[in-house]
Each structure stands twice: as C-alpha cells, then as structure tokens.
C-alpha positions in Angstrom: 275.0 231.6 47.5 271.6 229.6 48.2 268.4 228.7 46.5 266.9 232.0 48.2 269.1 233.8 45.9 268.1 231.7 43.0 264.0 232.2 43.8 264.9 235.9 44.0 266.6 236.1 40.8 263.5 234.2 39.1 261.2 237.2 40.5 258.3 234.9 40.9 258.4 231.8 43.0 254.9 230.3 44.4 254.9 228.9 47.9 251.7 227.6 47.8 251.0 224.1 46.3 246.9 223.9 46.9 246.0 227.0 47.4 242.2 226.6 45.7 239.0 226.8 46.1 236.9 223.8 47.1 233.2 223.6 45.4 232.3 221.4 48.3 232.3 225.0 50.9 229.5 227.4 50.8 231.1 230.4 48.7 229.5 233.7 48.5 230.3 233.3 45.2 228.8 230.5 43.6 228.0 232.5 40.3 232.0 232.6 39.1 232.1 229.4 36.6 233.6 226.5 37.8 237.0 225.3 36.5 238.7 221.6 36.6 242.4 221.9 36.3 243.7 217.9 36.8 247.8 217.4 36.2 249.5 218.8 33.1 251.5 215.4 30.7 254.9 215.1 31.6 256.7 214.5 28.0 259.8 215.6 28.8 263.0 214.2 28.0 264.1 212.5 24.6 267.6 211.1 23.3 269.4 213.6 25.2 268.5 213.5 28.6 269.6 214.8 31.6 267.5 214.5 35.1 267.4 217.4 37.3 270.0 217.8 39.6 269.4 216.8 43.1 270.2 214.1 45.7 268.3 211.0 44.8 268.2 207.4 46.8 269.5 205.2 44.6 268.8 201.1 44.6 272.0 199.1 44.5 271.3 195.4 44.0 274.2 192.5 44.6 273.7 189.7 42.4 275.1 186.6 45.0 273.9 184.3 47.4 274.8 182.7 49.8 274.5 178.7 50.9 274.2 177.4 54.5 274.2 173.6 55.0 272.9 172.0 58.1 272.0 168.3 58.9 270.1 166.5 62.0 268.5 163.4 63.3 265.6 162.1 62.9 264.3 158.9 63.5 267.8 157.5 63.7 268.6 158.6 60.0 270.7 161.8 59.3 268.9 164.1 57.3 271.0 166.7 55.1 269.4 169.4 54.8 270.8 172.8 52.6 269.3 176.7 52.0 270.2 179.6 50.0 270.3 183.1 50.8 268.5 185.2 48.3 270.4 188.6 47.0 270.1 190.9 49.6 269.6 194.9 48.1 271.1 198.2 50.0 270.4 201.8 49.1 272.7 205.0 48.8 272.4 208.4 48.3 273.7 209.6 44.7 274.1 213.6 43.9 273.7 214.3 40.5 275.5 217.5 38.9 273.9 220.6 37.3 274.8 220.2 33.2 273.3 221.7 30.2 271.1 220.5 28.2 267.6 218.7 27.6 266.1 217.6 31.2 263.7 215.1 32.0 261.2 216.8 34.6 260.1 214.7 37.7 256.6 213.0 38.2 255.8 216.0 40.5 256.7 218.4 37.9 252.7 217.7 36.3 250.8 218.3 39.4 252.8 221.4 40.2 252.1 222.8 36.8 248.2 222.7 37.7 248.9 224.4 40.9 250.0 227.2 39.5 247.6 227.5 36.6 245.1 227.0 39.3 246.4 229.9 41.6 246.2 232.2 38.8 242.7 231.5 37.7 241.8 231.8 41.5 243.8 235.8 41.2 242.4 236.8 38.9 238.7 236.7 40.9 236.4 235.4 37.6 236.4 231.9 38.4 236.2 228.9 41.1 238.0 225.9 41.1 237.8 222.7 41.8 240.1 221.5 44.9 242.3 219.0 44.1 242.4 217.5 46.9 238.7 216.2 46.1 237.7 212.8 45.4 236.1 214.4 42.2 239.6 215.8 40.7 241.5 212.5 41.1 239.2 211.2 38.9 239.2 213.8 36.7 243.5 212.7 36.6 242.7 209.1 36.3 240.5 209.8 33.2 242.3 212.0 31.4 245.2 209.8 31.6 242.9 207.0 30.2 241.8 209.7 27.1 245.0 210.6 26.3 246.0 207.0 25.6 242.8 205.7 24.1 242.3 209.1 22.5 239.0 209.2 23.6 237.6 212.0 26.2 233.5 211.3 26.2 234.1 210.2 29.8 236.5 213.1 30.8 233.5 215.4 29.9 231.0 213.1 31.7 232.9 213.5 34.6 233.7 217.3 34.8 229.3 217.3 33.7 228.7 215.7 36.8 231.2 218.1 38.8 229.3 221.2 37.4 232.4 222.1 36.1 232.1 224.9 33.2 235.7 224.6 32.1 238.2 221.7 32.0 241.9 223.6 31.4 244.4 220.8 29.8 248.5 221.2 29.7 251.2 219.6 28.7 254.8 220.2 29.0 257.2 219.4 26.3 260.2 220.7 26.3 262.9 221.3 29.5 266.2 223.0 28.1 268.7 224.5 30.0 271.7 226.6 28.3 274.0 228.5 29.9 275.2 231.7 27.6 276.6 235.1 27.9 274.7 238.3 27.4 276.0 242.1 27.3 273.6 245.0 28.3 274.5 248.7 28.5 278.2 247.8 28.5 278.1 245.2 31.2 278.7 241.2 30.1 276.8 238.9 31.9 276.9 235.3 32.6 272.9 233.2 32.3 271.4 230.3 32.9 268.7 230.4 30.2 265.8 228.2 30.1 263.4 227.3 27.7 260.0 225.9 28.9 257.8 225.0 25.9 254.3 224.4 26.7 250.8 223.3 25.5 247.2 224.7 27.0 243.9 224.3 26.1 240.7 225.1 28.1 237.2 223.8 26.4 234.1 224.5 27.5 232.5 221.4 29.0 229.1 221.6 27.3 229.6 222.3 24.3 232.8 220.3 23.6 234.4 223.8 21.9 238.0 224.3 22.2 237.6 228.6 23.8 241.3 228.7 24.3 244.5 226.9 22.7 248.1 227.7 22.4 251.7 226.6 22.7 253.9 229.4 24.2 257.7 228.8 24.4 258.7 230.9 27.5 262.1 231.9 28.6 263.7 232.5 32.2 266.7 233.6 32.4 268.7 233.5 36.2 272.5 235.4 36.3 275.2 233.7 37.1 277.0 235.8 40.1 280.9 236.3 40.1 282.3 233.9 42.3 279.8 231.4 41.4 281.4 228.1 40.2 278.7 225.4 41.6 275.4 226.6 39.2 273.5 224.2 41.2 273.7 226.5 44.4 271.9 229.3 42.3 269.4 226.7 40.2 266.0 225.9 41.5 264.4 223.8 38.4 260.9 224.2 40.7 260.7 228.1 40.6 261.9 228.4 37.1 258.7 226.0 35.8 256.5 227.7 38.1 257.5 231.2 36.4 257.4 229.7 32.9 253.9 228.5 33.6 252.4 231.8 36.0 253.6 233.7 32.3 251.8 231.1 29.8 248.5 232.0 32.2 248.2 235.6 31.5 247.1 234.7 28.2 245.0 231.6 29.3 242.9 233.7 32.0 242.2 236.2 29.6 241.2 234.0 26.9 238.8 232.5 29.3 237.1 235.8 30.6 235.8 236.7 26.9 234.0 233.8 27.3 232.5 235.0 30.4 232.0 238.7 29.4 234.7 241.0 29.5 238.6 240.5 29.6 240.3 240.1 33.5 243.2 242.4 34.3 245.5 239.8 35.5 246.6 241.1 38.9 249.7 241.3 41.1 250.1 238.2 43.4 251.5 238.2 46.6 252.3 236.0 49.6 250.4 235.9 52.8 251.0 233.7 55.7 247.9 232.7 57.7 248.0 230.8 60.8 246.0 230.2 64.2 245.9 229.5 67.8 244.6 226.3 67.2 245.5 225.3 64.2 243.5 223.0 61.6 241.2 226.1 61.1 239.5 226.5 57.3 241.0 229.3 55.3 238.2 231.8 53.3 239.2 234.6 51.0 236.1 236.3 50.2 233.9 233.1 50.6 236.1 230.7 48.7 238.2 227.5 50.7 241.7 227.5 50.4 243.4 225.5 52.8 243.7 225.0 56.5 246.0 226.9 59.0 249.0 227.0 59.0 248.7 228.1 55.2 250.8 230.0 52.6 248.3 231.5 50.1 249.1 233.7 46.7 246.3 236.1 46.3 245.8 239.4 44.3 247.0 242.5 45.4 243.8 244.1 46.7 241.2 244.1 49.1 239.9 240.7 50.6 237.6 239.4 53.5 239.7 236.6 55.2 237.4 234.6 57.2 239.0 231.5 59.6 236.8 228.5 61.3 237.2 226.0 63.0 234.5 223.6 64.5 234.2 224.7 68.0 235.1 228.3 67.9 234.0 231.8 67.1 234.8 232.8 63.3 237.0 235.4 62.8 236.9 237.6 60.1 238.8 240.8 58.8 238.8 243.3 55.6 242.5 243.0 54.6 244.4 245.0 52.1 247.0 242.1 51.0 250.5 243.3 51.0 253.5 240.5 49.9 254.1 239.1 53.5 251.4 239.7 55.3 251.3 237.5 58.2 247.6 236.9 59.6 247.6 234.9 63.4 244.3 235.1 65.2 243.4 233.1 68.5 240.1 231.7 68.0 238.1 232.1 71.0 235.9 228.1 72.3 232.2 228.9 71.7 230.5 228.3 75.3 228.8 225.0 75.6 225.3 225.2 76.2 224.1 224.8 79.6 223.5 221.3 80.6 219.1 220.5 80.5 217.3 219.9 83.7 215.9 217.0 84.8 
C-alpha cells in the first residue's frame, strides 16, 4: 500500500501549489474583483504534541574538543605554542512514527493552505487573484504577520489599497487531531483514521474595513484502514488530508463572497489537467488569466475554457477545451520568422 492509495481514499488531493492568476498579465477579465490570499497562522500544536510523521535531518551536536600542542624556533628561543579544536556537529536522518493524537503542522502547512483557498476562488470563475509569487503578496505576508502581533492592520489594508485588491481572505489553522476509531455501516465494521481540522476564515472588504465573511468550520476526513495494513503511515498523507479539510471550508467562503458581488457562485467540479510544451517555459492562460508556466499541473472547473500558451519568440497557441480530470495538453510552439535583415 502507497500514498496513491491514501490520496485516493481522501477523494480530493490538489497537485497544483500556484496555480493563480497574476494581476500583473493582461486578463480578458479585469472586471472579476481582485482577491489577496497571503499564508494562513500556523497555531498548531499545544501540550500534547506530536509532529507529522516523516523522515527529518536531524542535528546531532558532540560537546568535546580536542587539543593539539606544537612548539618551534624562533629567534633562538622555543616558542610553545597550543590550539583547540572547536565541537565539530554531524547530521542524520531520523524517521518518526505515525501515532494519534494532537499534531504540530509544518511551516509549509500555511502557505499550502492559501493555495488551495486560492485555487478555489480561481474555480469558481467570479474572482482574480493575486499571484503569490509577486513582490506585492510577500509583502502582504510580512505585514500581516506584523498585525497579527501588534494587533494592528491599518498597513495590511494600505498595502492590499495599493494592490487594487478588493478582498483580503485571512485563515488560521488551529487545531490538527488525528484519531484512529472503528465505524460499522450496513453490517460491515470498519477500521478509520479520522481527522479533525478546525479552522478560522475571514474575507473583509478592503475599503470599507467590513468583515463580508467569518466562520470557524471544524471539518472531518476520514481515510480506511485496509486489511493487511499494519504501518498507518503507508496509507497517511497529512498534505492531502489538510488540503481536503480546507477545499470543504471554501465552499462556504466563495459563496459568501459572491453575495457581495451579486449573485451566489455554484462552486464547481475541479479537475486536473496537465499542460506542457515543446519548449518549455511557455506562460499558461485559462480564459485570459496567468497561471503558471509549462510544464504545469492546473485544477480548473469542469467546463469549457480557452487555454492559450506563449512564449517570447513563438506563435501563441490557443484552443477551446472542454476540461476533463487528466487532460493532458502538449503543443510545439512554432519560432516566429525573424524579420528580414534592412538594406543598406
């Protein structure tokens, strides 16, 4: 049993990190109010903590030294002459086990928590957002780390001002647990690993200041344990389980954020497609909007899209596409001929 099984069993795994649209492209689509999602807070852990499994480099450090005496001539007078090694450090790999319980996320778990919500707003086809890859969004993170300690946020709203931003969508998450229990449907006993992801969202409207959407879900996964199964760390992927937890707490956040707009957005199926080119390096549209470079693995909606791919140098190339889950899109951009050299 692999991971594979373990992202199948959670239904929804993303494979896209950055998939997002980048204000600094021309977009057909300009109108669709701009969103700022920087990283969600990290505040998990506690008394009880248990880090994620996985292999880690570990920091060993010998407390020691070691003296070397040497002596020489100089000017006719011996000169002693002593030095002292300082503690040397050497790193190994440690493995740490799956176990139950209260689990610290890593750093990365807060910037993959705004990917997601930031896929999802891109879905549902209302809204733009803000690449974070940009120069603009790092700052957004660097500020909002400094409001959340100062408890001040006058320069967080400055900032997304300045980007155009319409919305700046906030996160948290609070609570990791992972239980393993048994459960018995239609006859049939079954063994889970159950997770509960507790989170915090709120999206306020940049210029007014007013809070348009706020809420705490508590969301559940739940992956089977299959007979045979005694190592639950073959089947556990903590990655895909936060990422489901979080694509579920935006259903609710997107539409929240559409009555503000006019209307309420029918959250749409997502699916995978795989876009490459010969060469590769090319920009990525989907119906006017940057969101990444070849070779790319984007999440759009379920529907009809126009893909368009560029690269400096080349003929565009651009398609209607009905997007399918694994699609797998791999034009050959053709050189654009170089203009005839002038007379003299």
């Amino acid at each position: 049993m692999n991971k594979v099984l373990a992202v199948a069993a959670v239904c929804i795994v993303s494979i896209a990190l950055n998939t997002v649209a980048d204000d600094s492209k021309p977009s057909a689509n300009n109108s669709k109010p701009l969103v700022a999602v920087p990283e969600f807070e990290n505040r998990t852990g506690g008394y009880a903590i248990r880090v994620v499994p996985g292999k880690y480099d570990e920091k060993n450090v010998r407390v020691g030294s070691d003296s070397v005496h040497e002596s020489e001539v100089v000017n006719g007078k011996r000169i002693d002459k002593s030095s002292q090694r300082d503690a040397y450090q050497r790193m190994h790999d440690r493995v740490l086990e799956y176990a139950p319980g209260e689990w610290q996320l890593p750093a990365n778990a807060s910037s993959i928590a705004a990917d997601v919500v930031s896929e999802k707003l891109t879905t549902a086809g209302r809204f733009r957002i803000l690449n974070r890859s940009s120069p603009g969004l790092k700052v957004v993170d660097s500020e909002r780390i400094v409001a959340l300690t100062t408890g001040g946020g006058d320069a967080l709203m400055k900032i997304c001002k300045d980007l155009k931003a319409k919305y700046l969508v906030t996160g948290a998450i609070s609570n990791f647990r992972v239980d393993e229990r048994a459960a018995t449907a239609y006859g049939v006993s079954r063994k889970l690993v159950s997770t509960r992801v507790s989170l915090d969202l709120r999206a306020v409207d940049v210029e007014t200041s007013e809070v348009v959407y706020q809420a705490s879900p508590r969301k559940i996964v739940d992956i089977q344990i299959p007979e045979g199964v005694t190592q639950i760390t073959d089947i556990y992927d903590w990655e895909s389980v936060l990422r489901t937890a979080i694509e579920q707490a935006s259903d609710d956040l997107i539409n929240g954020l559409s009555k503000g707009i006019g209307g309420t957005a029918a959250v749409s199926e997502v699916v995978a497609v795989h876009v490459e080119s010969t060469p590769a390096g090319a920009d990525v549209l989907v119906d006017g909007d940057f969101v990444g470079n070849t070779p790319a693995d984007i999440r759009v909606a379920k529907s009809k899209h126009v893909l368009r791919i560029e690269k400096q140098g080349y003929q565009g190339w651009e398609r209607n596409i009905s997007a399918i889950d694994g699609m797998k899109v791999a034009p050959t951009l053709e050189k654009v001929s170089a203009p005839p050299a002038p007379k003299n």
